[in-house]
C-alpha angles and dihedrals in degrees: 000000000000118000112247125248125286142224129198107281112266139208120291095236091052093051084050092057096058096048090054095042095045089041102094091028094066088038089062096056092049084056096041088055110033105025093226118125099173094050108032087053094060091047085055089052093049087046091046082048097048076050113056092043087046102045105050087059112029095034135262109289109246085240108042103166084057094048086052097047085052098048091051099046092054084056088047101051085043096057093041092053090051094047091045083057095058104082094201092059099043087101089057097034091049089049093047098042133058138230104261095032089119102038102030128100107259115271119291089045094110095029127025111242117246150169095265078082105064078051080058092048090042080053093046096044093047093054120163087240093057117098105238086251092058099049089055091053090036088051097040092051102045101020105035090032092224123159110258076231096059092038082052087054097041086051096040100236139113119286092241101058100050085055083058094048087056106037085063093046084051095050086045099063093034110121092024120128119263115232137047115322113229086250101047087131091066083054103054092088101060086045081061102038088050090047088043091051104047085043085057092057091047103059102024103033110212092212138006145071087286124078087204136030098203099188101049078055101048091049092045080056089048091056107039081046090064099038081055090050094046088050106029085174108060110100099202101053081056086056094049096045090051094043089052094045088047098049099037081053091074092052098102090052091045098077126046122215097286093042097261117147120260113208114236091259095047098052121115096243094199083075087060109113103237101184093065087043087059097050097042086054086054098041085043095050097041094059087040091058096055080062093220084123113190126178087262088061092039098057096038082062095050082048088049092054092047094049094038093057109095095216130005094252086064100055116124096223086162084067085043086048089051093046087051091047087068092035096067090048088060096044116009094191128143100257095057088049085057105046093042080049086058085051095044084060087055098054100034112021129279087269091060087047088044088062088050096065099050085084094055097055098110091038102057107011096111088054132074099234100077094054096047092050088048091045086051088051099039079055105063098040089066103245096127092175094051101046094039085063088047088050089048098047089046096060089053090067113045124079099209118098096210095058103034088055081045096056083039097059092047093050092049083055087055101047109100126252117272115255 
């Protein structure tokens, strides 16, 4: 067979990016074609890893993601002839593969592949069967195309265990048909819940020595990027994919030199990306103005206020009061309460927030939220004692190092002066 055409060799880190970026995709068409999640994954990762040793020398293909689809096919076809051999194993390779595996054209043949199908594989990892946990590692290993290694460090726990998460998410949907479901659409949510949430860890990291984890972030905005591109009109994964570019544009701000946390109002704004502010305020506005509001717009607009305020004294936190205001109507949990408590504050005094948080004790008191909001609040209204306990209480509580030295900064400034 011919070689294909080349292109002048390219940078390793741009190599690195297709690969990464055609990954799921030409997962997706294995799966589309032989069924077969388990298998058709490791032939991706022998074709990702043919990739990655031929590229940087002979030059990238001028159509990588068909070069990819090719090499793996062939590992595909090789496995499932070897399986078919093995008399003990003809029941399962005749149920895995079908007819025309060995005779038919590679996958993509009869149907260009696309990215419609890494939407399919989103749909598939995000099953109504899989645990919350599971669909994030599921999602993060064949759609993000992220180590189990690297998903294991993200999570904090030991390689092994996280194998094991995903081995048993993979044996759940097994079976499953690939493509969209007729009722995708129910689905979405969780697409976006699943996306949200490992944006979240990312940026804000639940436990560790890191405030932030950029590159679980930066994956969680690809592909919510791509999802936005696949379905243009659905207002909500606009929302998601603006909340997430408005928020990430403050990373830089967030950390000072040592990687302790800065507080919002005390971030140096001129860090902030503009460029992703201003196209979150035009992804943001754009879904707003087709009046089909959802919690995703809702809180990219919250997050637009907040960029587009030149200093913290000219946030117009009665705007943000009003947005939260909706919010809580769309989704009445216990994390919006807080946070339009924290707005509240802003409009009508700390004494009028404080009175908003009495309602969420049983909600959020294992959890350190609760306690640094009311220390905030406690703070400005002038009750030291009071707030330094809530600081203090609040440290306790969180796992992560940045924030617990953080709460226990601000409780030392509030301790009073020795005799």
């Amino acid at each position: 067979m011919s070689r294909p055409p080349r292109r002048p060799s390219g940078r390793t880190d741009e190599i690195e990016g297709l690969l990464r970026r055609h990954a799921p995709q030409v997962l997706g068409a294995l799966v589309r074609r032989y069924g077969h999640f388990d298998a058709a994954e490791d032939a991706v990762q022998e074709a990702l890893l043919a990739a990655a040793g031929q590229w940087p020398e002979d030059g990238t293909p001028d159509n990588p993601r068909g070069w990819l689809i090719r090499v793996a096919s062939r590992r595909l076809t090789d496995v499932l002839r070897s399986e078919e051999a093995r008399r003990l194993r003809e029941e399962r390779a005749a149920a895995l593969t079908p007819r025309d595996a060995f005779t038919a054209p590679p996958p993509g043949a009869d149907r260009a592949p696309s990215e419609d199908d890494m939407l399919s594989l989103l749909l598939l990892c995000c099953h109504p069967d899989l645990a919350p946990a599971a669909r994030i590692a599921l999602t993060l290993r064949a759609v993000g195309g992220l180590t189990t290694a690297e998903i294991a460090r993200a999570h904090l726990v030991p390689e092994a265990t996280m194998a094991q998460r995903i081995s048993r998410a993979k044996q759940k949907v097994k079976g499953v048909s690939f493509g969209r479901p007729e009722n995708w659409e129910e689905r979405l949510p969780a697409v976006l819940h699943v996306l949200y949430l490992i944006f979240n860890e990312g940026y804000t990291a639940t436990s560790g020595a890191t405030l932030q984890r950029a590159e679980l972030a930066g994956e969680a905005i690809r592909l919510t990027r791509t999802t936005h591109r696949l379905l243009p009109g659905a207002h909500e994964v606009t929302g998601l994919l603006a909340l997430m570019l408005l928020t990430d544009a403050r990373r830089a701000a967030r950390t000072g030199p040592h990687g302790e946390l800065v507080p919002l109002d005390e971030q140096d704004r001129a860090l902030w990306d503009k460029a992703a502010i201003e196209e979150g305020v035009a992804l943001v506005t754009h879904a707003l103005t087709q009046r089909q509001p959802g919690p995703y717009q809702l809180r990219a607009a919250i997050a637009a206020v907040h960029d587009e305020a030149a200093s913290p004294d000219s946030t117009d936190w009665l705007e943000i009061l009003g947005l939260y205001d909706i919010l809580v109507r769309f989704v009445p949990g216990p994390v919006e309460r807080l946070n339009r408590a924290v707005a509240v504050a802003m409009v009508h005094g700390p004494t009028a927030g404080l009175a908003e948080l009495a309602p969420l004790e049983a909600e959020l008191a294992s959890g350190h939220r609760l306690d640094a909001v009311r220390a905030h609040l406690l703070e400005r209204a002038g009750d030291a004692e009071a707030a330094r306990a809530a600081y203090e209480s609040a440290a306790g509580k969180t796992l992560s190092l940045p924030e617990r030295n953080y709460l226990r900064a601000r409780a030392a400034r509030l301790r009073p002066p020795p005799d």
